[in-house]
N, C-alpha and C positions, 0 to 999 in steps of 0.2 A: 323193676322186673327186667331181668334177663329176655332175650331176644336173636336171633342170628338174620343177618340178612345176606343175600349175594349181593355183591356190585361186583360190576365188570373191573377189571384192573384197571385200567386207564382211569374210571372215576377215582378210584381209592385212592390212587397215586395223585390224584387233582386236591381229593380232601386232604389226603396227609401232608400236602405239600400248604395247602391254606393254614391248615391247622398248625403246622410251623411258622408259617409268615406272620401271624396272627398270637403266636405266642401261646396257644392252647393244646387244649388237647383236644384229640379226633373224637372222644368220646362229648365232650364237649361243644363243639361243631357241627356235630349231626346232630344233636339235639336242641339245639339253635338253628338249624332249618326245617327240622322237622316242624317246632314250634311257628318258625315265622311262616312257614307253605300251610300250614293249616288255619293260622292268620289271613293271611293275604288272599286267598282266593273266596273268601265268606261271601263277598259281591256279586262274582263269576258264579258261585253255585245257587245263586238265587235266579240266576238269568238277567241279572240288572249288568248294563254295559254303560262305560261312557259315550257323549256322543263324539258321533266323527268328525274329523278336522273338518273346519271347511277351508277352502279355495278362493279368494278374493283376488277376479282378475281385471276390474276394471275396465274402463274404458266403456262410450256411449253405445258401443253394439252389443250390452248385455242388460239393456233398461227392461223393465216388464219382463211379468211371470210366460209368456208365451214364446221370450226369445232363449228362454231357459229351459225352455222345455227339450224334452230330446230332438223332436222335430224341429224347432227352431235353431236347436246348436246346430244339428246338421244343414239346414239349413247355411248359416253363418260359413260351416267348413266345406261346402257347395260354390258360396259364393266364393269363396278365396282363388282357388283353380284361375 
């Protein structure tokens, strides 16, 4: 099925220029992202997120759940001064 869409100049000239690097065609390119963005986000639109990094910083002033707590971090960056 036929289709038209806008893109700003700047993209088209970004695609046209992939779709050369790449040995393809533009028609071809857009339709291998269209397909892999419709892929790739199926996670995102369910609301399922990976988790966040964490932070391993060591050393014996961060033992127990209470010196991790925000009051205890501040604590820690109180005592530093």
């Amino acid at each position: 099925m036929r289709t038209t869409i806008d893109l700003p100049d700047p993209l088209l000239r970004q695609l046209k220029a992939r779709a050369a690097l790449e040995g393809t065609t533009l028609k071809a390119l857009v339709l291998a992202l269209v397909e892999q963005g419709l892929a790739a986000p199926a996670a995102a639109a369910r609301g399922l997120r990976s988790e966040p990094p964490t932070i391993s910083i060591g050393g014996p002033w961060l033992l127990g759940e209470a010196q991790t707590s925000n009051a205890g971090l501040m604590e820690l960056l109180d005592d530093g001064d």
